[in-house]
PDB file with one MODEL, atoms N, CA, C and O in Angstrom:
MODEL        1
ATOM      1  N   UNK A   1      -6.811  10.637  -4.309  1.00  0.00           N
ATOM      2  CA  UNK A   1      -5.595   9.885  -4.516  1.00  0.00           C
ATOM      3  C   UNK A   1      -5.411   8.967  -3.333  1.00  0.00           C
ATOM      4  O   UNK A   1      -5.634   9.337  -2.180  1.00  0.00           O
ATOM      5  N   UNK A   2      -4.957   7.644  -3.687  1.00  0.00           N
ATOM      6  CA  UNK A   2      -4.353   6.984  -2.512  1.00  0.00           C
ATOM      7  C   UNK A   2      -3.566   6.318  -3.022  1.00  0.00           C
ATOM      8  O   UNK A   2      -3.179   6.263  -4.189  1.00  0.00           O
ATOM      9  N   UNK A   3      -3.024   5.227  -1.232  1.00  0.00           N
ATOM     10  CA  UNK A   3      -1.762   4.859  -1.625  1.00  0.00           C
ATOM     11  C   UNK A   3      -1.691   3.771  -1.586  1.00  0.00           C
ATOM     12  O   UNK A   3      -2.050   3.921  -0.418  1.00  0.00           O
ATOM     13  N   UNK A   4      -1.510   2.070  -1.756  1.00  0.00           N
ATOM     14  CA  UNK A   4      -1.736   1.032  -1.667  1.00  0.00           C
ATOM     15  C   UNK A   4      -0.654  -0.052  -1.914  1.00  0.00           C
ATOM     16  O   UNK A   4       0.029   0.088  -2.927  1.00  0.00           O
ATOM     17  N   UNK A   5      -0.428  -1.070  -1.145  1.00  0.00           N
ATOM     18  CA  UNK A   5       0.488  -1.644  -1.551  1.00  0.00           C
ATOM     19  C   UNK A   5       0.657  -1.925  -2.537  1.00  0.00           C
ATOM     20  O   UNK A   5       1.849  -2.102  -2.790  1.00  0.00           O
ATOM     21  N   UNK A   6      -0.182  -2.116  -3.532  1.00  0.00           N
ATOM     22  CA  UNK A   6      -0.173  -2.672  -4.669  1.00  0.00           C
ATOM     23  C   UNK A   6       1.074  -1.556  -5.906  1.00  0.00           C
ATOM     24  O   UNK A   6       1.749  -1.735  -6.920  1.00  0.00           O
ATOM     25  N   UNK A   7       0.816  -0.711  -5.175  1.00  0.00           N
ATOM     26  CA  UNK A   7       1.864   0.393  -5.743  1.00  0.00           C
ATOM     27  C   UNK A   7       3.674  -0.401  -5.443  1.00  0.00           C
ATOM     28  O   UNK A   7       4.563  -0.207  -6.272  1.00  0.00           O
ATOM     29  N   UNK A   8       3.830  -0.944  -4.622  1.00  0.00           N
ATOM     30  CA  UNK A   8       5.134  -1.553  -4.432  1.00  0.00           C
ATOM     31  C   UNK A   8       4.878  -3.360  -4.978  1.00  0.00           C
ATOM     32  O   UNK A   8       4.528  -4.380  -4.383  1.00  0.00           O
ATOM     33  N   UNK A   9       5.335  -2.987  -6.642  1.00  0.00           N
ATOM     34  CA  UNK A   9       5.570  -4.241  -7.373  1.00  0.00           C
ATOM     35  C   UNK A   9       6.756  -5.285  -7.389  1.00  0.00           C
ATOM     36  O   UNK A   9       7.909  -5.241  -7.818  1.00  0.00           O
ATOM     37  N   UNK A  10       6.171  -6.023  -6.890  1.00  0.00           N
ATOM     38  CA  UNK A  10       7.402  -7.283  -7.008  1.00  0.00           C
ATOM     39  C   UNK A  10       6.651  -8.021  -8.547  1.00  0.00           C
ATOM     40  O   UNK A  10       5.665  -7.955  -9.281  1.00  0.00           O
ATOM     41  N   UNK A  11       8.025  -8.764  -8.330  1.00  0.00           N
ATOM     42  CA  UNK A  11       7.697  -9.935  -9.905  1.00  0.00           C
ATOM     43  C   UNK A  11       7.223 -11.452  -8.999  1.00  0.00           C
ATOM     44  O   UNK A  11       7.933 -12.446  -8.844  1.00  0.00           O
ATOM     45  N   UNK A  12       6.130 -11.286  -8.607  1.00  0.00           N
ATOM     46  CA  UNK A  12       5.394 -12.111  -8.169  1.00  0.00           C
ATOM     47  C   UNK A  12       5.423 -12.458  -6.531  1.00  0.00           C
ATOM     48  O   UNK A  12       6.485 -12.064  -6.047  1.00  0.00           O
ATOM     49  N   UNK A  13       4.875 -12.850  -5.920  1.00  0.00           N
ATOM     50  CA  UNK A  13       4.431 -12.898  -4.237  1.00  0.00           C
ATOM     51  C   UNK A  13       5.977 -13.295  -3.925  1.00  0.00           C
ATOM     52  O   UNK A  13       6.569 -14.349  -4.156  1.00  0.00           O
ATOM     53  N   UNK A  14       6.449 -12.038  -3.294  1.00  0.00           N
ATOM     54  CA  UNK A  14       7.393 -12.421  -2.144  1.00  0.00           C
ATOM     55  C   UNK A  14       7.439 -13.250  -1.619  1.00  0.00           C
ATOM     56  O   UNK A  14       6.390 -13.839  -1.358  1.00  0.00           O
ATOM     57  N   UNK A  15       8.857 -13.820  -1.116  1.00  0.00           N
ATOM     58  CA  UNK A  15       8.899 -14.942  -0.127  1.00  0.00           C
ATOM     59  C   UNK A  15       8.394 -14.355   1.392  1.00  0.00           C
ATOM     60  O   UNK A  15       8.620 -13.207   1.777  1.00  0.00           O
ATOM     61  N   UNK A  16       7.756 -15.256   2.069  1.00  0.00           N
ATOM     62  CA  UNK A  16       7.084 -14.548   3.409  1.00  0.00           C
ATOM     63  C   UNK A  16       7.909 -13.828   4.227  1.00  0.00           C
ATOM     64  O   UNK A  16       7.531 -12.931   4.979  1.00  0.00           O
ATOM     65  N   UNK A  17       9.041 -14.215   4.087  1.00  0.00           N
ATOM     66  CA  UNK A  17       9.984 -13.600   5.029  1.00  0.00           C
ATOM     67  C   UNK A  17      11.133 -12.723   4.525  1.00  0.00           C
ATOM     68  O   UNK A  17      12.056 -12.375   5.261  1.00  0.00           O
ATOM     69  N   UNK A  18      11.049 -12.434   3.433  1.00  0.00           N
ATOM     70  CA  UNK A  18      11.627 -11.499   2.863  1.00  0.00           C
ATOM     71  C   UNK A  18      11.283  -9.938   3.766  1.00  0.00           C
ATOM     72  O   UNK A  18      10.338  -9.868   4.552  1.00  0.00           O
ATOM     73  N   UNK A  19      11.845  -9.231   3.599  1.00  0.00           N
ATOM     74  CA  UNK A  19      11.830  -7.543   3.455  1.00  0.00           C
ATOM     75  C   UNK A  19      10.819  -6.922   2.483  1.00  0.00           C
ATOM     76  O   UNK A  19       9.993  -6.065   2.796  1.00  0.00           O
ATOM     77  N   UNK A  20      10.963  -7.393   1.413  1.00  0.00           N
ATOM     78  CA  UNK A  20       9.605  -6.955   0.446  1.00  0.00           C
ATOM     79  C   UNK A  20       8.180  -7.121   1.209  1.00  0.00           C
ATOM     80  O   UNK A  20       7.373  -6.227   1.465  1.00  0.00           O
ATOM     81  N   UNK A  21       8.054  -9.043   1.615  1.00  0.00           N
ATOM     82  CA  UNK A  21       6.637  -9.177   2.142  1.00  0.00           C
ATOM     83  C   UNK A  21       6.453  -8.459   3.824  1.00  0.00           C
ATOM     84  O   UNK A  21       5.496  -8.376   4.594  1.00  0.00           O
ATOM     85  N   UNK A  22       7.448  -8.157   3.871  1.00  0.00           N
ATOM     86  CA  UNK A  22       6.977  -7.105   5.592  1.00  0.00           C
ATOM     87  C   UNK A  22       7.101  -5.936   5.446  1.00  0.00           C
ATOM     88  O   UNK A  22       6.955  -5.294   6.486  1.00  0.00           O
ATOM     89  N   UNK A  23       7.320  -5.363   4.546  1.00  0.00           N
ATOM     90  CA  UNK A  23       6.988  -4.267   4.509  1.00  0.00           C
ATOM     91  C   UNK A  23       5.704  -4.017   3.778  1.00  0.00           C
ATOM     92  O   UNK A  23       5.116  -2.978   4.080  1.00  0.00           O
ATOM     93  N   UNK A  24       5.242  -4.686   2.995  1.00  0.00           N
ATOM     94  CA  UNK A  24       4.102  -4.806   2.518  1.00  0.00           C
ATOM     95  C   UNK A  24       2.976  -5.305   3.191  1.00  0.00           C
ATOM     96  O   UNK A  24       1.865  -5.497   2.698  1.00  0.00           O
ATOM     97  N   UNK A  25       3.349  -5.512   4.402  1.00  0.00           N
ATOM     98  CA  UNK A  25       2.860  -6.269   5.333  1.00  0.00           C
ATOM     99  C   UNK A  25       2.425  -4.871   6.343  1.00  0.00           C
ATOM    100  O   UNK A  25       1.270  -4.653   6.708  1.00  0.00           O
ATOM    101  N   UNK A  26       3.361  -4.190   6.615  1.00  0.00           N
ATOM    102  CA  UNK A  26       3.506  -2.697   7.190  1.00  0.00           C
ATOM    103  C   UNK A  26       2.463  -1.891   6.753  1.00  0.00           C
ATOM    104  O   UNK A  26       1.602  -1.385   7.472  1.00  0.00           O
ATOM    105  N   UNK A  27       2.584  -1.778   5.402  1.00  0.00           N
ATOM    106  CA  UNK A  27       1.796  -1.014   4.735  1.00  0.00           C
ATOM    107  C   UNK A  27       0.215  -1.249   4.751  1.00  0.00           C
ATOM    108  O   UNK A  27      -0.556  -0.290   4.792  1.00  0.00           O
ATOM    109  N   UNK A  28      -0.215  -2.530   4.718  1.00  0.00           N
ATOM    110  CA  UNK A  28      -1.409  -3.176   4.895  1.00  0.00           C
ATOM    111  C   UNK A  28      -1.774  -3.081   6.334  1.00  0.00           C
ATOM    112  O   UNK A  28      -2.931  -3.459   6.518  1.00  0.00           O
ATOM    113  N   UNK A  29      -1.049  -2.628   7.603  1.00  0.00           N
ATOM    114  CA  UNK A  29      -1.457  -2.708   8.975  1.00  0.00           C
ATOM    115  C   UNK A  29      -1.793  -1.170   9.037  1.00  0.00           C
ATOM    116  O   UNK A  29      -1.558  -0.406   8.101  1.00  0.00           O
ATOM    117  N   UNK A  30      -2.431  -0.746  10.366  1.00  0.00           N
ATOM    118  CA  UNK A  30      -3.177   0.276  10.753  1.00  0.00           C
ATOM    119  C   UNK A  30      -2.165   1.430  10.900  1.00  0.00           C
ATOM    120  O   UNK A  30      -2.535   2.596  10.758  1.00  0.00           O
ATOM    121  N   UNK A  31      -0.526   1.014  11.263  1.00  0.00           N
ATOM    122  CA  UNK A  31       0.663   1.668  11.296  1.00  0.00           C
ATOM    123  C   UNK A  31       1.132   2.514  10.123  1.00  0.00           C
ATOM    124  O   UNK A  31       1.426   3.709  10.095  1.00  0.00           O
ATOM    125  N   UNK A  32       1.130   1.340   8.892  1.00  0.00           N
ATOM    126  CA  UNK A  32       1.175   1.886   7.420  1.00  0.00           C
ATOM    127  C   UNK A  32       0.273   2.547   7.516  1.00  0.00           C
ATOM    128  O   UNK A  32       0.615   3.724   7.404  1.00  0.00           O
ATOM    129  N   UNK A  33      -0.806   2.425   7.680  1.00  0.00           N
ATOM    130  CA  UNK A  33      -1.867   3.380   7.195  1.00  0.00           C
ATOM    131  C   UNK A  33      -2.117   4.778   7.358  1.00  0.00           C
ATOM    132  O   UNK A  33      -2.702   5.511   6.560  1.00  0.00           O
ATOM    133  N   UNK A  34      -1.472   5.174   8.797  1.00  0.00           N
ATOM    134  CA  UNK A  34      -1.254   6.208   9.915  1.00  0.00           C
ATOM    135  C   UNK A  34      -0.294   6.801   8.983  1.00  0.00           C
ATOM    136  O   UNK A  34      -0.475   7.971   8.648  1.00  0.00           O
ATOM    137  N   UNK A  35       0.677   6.163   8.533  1.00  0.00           N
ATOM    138  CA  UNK A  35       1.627   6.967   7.906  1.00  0.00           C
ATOM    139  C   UNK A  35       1.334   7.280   6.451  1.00  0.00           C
ATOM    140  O   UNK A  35       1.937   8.278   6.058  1.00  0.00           O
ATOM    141  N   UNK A  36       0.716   6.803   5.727  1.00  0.00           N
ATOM    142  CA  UNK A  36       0.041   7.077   4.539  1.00  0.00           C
ATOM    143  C   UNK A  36      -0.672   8.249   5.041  1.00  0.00           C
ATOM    144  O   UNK A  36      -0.051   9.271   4.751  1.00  0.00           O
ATOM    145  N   UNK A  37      -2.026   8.533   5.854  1.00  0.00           N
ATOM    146  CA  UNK A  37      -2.520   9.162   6.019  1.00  0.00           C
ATOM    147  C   UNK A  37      -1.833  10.888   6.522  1.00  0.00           C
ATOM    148  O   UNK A  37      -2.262  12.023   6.309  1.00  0.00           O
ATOM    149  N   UNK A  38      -0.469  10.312   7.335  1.00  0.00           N
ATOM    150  CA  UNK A  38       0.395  11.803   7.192  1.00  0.00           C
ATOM    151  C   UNK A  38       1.076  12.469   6.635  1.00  0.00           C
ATOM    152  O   UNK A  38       1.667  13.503   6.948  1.00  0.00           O
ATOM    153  N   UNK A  39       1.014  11.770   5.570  1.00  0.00           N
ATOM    154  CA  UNK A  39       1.877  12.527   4.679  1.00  0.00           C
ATOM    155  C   UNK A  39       0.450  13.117   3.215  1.00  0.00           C
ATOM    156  O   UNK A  39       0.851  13.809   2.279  1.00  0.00           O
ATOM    157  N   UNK A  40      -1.082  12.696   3.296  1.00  0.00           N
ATOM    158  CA  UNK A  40      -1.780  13.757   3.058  1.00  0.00           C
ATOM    159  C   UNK A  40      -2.836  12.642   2.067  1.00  0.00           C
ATOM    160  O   UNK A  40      -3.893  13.011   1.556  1.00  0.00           O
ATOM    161  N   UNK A  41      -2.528  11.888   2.007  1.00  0.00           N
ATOM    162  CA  UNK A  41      -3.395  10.468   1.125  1.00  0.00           C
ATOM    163  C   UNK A  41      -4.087   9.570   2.071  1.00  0.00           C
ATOM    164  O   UNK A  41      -4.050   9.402   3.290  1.00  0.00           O
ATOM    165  N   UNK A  42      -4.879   8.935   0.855  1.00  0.00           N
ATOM    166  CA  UNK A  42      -5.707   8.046   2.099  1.00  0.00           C
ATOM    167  C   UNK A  42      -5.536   6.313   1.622  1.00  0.00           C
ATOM    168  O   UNK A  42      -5.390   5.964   0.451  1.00  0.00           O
ATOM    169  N   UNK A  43      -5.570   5.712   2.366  1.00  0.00           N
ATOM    170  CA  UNK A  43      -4.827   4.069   1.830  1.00  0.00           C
ATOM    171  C   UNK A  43      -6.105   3.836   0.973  1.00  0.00           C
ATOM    172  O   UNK A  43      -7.188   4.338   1.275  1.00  0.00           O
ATOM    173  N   UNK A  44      -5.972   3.286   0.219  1.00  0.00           N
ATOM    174  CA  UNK A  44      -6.848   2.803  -0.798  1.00  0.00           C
ATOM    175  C   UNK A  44      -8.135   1.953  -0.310  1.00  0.00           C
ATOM    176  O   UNK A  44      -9.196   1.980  -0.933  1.00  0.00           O
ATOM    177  N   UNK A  45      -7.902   1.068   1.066  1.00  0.00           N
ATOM    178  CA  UNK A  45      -8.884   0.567   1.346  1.00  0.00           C
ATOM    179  C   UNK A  45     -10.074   1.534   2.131  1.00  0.00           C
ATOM    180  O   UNK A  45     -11.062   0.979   2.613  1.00  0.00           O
ATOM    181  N   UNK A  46      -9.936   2.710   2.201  1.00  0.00           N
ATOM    182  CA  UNK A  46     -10.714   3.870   2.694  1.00  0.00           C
ATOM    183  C   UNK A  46     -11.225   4.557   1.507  1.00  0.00           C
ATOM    184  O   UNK A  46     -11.799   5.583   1.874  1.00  0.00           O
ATOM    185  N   UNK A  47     -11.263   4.373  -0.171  1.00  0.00           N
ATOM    186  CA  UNK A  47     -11.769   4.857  -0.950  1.00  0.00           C
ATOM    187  C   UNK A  47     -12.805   4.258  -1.427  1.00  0.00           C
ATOM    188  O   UNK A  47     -13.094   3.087  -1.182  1.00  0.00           O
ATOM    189  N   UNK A  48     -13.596   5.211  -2.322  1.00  0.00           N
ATOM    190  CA  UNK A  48     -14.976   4.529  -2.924  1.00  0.00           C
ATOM    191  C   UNK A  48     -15.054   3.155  -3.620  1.00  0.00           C
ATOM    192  O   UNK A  48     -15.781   2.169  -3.499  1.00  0.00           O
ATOM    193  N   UNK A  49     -13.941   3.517  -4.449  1.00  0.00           N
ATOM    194  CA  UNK A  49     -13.383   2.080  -5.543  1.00  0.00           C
ATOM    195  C   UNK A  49     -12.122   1.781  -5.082  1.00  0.00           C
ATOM    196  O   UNK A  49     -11.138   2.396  -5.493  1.00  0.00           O
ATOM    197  N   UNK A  50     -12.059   0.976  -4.343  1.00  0.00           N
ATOM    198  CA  UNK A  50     -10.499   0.836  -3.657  1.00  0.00           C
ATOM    199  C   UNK A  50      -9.697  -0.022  -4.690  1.00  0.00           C
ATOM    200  O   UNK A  50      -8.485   0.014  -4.477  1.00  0.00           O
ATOM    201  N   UNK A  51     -10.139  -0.901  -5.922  1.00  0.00           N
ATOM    202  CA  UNK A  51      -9.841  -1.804  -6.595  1.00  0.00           C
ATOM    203  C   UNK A  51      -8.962  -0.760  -7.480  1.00  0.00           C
ATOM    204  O   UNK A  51      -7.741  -0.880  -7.576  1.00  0.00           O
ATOM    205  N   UNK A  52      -9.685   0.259  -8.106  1.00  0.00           N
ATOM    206  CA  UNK A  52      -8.952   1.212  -9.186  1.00  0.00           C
ATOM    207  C   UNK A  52      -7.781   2.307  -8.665  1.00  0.00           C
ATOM    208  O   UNK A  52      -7.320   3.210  -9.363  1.00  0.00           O
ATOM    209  N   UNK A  53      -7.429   2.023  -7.340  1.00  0.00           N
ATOM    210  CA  UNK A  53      -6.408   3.141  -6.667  1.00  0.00           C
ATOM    211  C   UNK A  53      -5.367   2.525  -7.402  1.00  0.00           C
ATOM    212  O   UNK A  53      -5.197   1.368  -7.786  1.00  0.00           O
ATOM    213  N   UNK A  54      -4.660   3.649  -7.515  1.00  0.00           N
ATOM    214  CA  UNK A  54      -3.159   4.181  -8.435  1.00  0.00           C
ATOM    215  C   UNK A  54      -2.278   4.597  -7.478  1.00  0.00           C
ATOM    216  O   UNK A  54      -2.811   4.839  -6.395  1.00  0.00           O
ATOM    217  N   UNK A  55      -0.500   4.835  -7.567  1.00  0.00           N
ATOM    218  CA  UNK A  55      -0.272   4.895  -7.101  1.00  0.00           C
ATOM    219  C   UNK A  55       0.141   6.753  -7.890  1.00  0.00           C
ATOM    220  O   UNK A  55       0.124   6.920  -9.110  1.00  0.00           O
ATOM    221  N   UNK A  56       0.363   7.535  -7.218  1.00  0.00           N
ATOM    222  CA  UNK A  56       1.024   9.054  -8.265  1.00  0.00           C
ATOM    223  C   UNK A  56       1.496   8.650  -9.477  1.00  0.00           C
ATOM    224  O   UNK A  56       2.603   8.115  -9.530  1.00  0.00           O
ATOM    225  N   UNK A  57       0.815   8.823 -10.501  1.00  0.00           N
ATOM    226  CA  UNK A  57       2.092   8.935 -11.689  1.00  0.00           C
ATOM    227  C   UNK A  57       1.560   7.617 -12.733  1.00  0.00           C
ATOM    228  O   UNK A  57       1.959   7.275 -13.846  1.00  0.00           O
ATOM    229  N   UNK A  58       0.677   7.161 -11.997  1.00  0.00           N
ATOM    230  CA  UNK A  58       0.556   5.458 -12.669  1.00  0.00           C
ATOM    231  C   UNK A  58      -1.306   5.813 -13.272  1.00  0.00           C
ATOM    232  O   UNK A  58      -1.947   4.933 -13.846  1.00  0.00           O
TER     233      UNK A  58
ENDMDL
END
């Protein structure tokens, strides 16, 4: 299982400076990732097929 931004859907590319695109921005840095990784998942760009990662439930 992993976790990927792509799991946090907007209705099309955030404005850059929105809250949506920095946190998605978060999530894509080594920080997000640290925290993905502690809570027991691995970010999607660390999987075999990183293209087909899901988010739980999806």
């Amino acid at each position: 299982m992993g976790v990927s931004a792509r799991g946090a859907q907007t209705a099309g590319e955030p404005p850059a400076d929105s809250i949506a695109a920095g946190f998605l921005r978060y999530l894509a840095d080594e920080v997000g990732k640290d925290v993905i990784r502690s809570k027991g998942h691995r970010p999607c760009s660390e999987l075999d097929k990183p293209l087909l990662c899901r988010p739980d439930g999806a």
